[in-house]
Each structure stands twice: as structure tokens, then as C-alpha cells.
C-alpha positions as CSV (number, residue, x, y, z in Angstrom):
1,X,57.6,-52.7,16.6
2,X,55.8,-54.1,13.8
3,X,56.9,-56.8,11.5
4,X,56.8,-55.9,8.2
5,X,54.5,-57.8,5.6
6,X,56.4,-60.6,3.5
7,X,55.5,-59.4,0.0
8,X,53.5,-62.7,-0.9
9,X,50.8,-61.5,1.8
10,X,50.6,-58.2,0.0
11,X,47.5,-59.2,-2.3
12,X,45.6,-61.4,0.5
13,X,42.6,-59.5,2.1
14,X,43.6,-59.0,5.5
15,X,46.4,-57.4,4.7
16,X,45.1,-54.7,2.1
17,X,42.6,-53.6,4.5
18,X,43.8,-50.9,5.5
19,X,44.8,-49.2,2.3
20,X,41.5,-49.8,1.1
21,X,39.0,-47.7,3.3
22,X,37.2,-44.7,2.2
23,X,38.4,-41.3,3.2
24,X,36.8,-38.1,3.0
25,X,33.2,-39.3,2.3
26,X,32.2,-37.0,5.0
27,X,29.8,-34.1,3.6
28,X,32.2,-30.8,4.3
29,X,30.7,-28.4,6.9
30,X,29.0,-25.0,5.7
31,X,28.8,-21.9,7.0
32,X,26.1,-19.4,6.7
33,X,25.3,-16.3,8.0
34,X,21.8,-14.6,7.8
35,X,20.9,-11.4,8.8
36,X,17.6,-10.4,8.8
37,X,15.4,-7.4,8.4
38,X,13.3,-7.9,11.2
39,X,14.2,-8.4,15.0
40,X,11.7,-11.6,16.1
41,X,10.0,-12.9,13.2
42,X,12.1,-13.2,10.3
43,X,15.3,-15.0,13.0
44,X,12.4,-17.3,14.6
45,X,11.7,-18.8,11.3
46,X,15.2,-19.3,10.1
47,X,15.9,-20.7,13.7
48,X,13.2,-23.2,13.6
49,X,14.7,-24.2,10.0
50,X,18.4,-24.7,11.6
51,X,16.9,-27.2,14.2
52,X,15.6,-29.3,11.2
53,X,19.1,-29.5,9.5
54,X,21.0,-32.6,10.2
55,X,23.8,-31.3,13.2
56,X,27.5,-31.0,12.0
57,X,26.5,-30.2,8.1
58,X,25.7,-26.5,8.5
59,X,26.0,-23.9,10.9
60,X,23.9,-21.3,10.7
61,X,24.1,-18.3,12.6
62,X,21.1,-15.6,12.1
63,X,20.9,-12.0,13.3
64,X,18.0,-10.3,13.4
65,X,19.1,-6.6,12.4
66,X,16.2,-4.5,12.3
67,X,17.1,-2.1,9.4
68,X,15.8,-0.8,6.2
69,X,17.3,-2.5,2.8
70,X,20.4,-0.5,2.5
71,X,21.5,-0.3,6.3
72,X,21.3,-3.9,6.5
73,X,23.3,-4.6,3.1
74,X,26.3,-2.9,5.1
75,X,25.7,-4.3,8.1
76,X,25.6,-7.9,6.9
77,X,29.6,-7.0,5.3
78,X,30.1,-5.5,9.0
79,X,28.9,-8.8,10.2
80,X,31.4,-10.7,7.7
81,X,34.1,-9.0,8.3
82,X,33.8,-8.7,11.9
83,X,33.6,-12.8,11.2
84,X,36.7,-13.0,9.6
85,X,38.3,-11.3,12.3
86,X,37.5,-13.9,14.3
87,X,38.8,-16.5,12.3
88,X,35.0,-18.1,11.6
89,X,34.6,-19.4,7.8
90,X,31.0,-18.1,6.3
91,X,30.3,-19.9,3.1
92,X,27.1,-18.2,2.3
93,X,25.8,-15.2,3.1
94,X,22.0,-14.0,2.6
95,X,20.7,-11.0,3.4
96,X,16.6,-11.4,3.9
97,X,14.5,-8.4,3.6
98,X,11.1,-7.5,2.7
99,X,9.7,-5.5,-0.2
100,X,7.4,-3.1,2.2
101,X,7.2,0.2,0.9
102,X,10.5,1.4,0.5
103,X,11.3,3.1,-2.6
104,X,11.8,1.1,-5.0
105,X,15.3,2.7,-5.6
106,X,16.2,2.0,-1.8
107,X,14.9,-1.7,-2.7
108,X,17.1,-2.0,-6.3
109,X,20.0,-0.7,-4.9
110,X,19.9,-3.3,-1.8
111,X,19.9,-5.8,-4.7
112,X,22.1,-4.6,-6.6
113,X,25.4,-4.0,-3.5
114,X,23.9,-7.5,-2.4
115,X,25.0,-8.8,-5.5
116,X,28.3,-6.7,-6.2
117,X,29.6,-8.6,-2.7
118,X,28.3,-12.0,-3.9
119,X,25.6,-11.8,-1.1
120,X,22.5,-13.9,-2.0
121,X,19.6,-12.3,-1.5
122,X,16.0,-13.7,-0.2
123,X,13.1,-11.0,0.1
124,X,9.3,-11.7,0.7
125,X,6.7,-10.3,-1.3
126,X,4.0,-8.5,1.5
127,X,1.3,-9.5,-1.0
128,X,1.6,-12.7,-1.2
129,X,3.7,-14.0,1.9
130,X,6.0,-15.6,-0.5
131,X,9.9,-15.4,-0.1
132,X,12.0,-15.4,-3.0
133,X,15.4,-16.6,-3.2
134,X,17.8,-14.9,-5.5
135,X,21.2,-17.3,-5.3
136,X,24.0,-16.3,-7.5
């Protein structure tokens, strides 16, 4: 067993060493999970991204879904709760789509559910080969 410090050694260096380290300077892990409109393309890029990110900080898992706006706006809360069955924390979820030529209701609406679950939404303009990132 230890011997306890005399209470003169309390404010000497060595023996406040101890007390004094930093704890929880760590950066916190986060979740996110993508799901994509295409199959190939869309996951490729989001993949290549992941292997950038410093390992242990984020996990990122991406699904390419291959659906139209709205199919994949329920798939992705499928997806999440399917997740959180599995006991798996998602911090962030995006649904990434692109603007095509869907209606422009079908493209509103995906927006709009997206939102109402607090699912960011990212969508590329065909145009332009932009992506836009809509965070909430």
C-alpha cells in the first residue's frame, strides 16, 4: 500500500503531478452517415474524402442508394433507424442528391422532409458540377 503524502509535500511539484494533467482534450468522435443518390460515383467521392480525414475523429459510413429525391429521403431515416437499432451513434446525417430533372415539386419536397428530420442536405447543380451544402 501506498504511504500517504505528509501535508507539507502537498504544494511541491512532484507531488501535484498528478492532479494537474489535462483530461478530455481529446477531439470527441463523430458519426455521419451519407447516403447517396447514385450507386458508384457519388460513394467513390465521399470515400476518397474519408481516407483524407485524420483516423479516430469521424466515421463515416456512405451508402450509395440509387433512388430518386424522395425514395431516398426515407431511405436515409430507414438507414438511421435501422442504425439505432444497432446501438451505432450517427451525429450527422446528409442526404446527397442531384437536381436532374425531377420535378421541381419532387426536388422541394425532398428538401423540405430533409429538413423536418434535421437531415442536412447537399445536392449538385448538373449545370455547373457544383455541390451545395445546405447544414442546418
Amino acid at each position: 500500500m501506498a504511504k500517504a503524502a505528509k501535508l507539507s509535500d502537498s504544494n511541491k511539484v512532484w507531488a501535484r503531478r498528478s492532479s494537474d494533467r489535462t483530461v478530455g482534450k481529446r477531439p470527441q468522435r463523430r458519426y455521419l452517415l451519407i447516403i447517396c443518390e447514385g450507386r458508384k460515383t457519388e460513394p467513390c467521392y465521399f470515400e476518397s474524402i474519408k481516407r483524407e480525414l485524420p483516423k479516430g475523429v469521424v466515421e463515416i459510413e456512405v451508402f450509395g442508394a440509387g433512388m430518386n429525391t424522395m425514395q431516398l429521403v426515407n431511405f436515409e431515416q430507414e438507414k438511421k433507424d435501422e442504425f439505432l437499432r444497432w446501438g451505432r451513434p450517427v451525429d450527422r446525417i446528409w442526404v446527397v442528391f442531384d437536381r436532374d430533372s425531377f420535378p421541381k415539386d419532387h426536388f422541394d419536397n425532398a428538401i423540405s422532409k430533409s429538413e423536418s428530420l434535421q437531415f442536412n442536405v447537399a445536392w449538385s447543380n448538373e449545370c455547373f458540377g457544383i455541390v451545395v451544402f445546405a447544414s442546418l
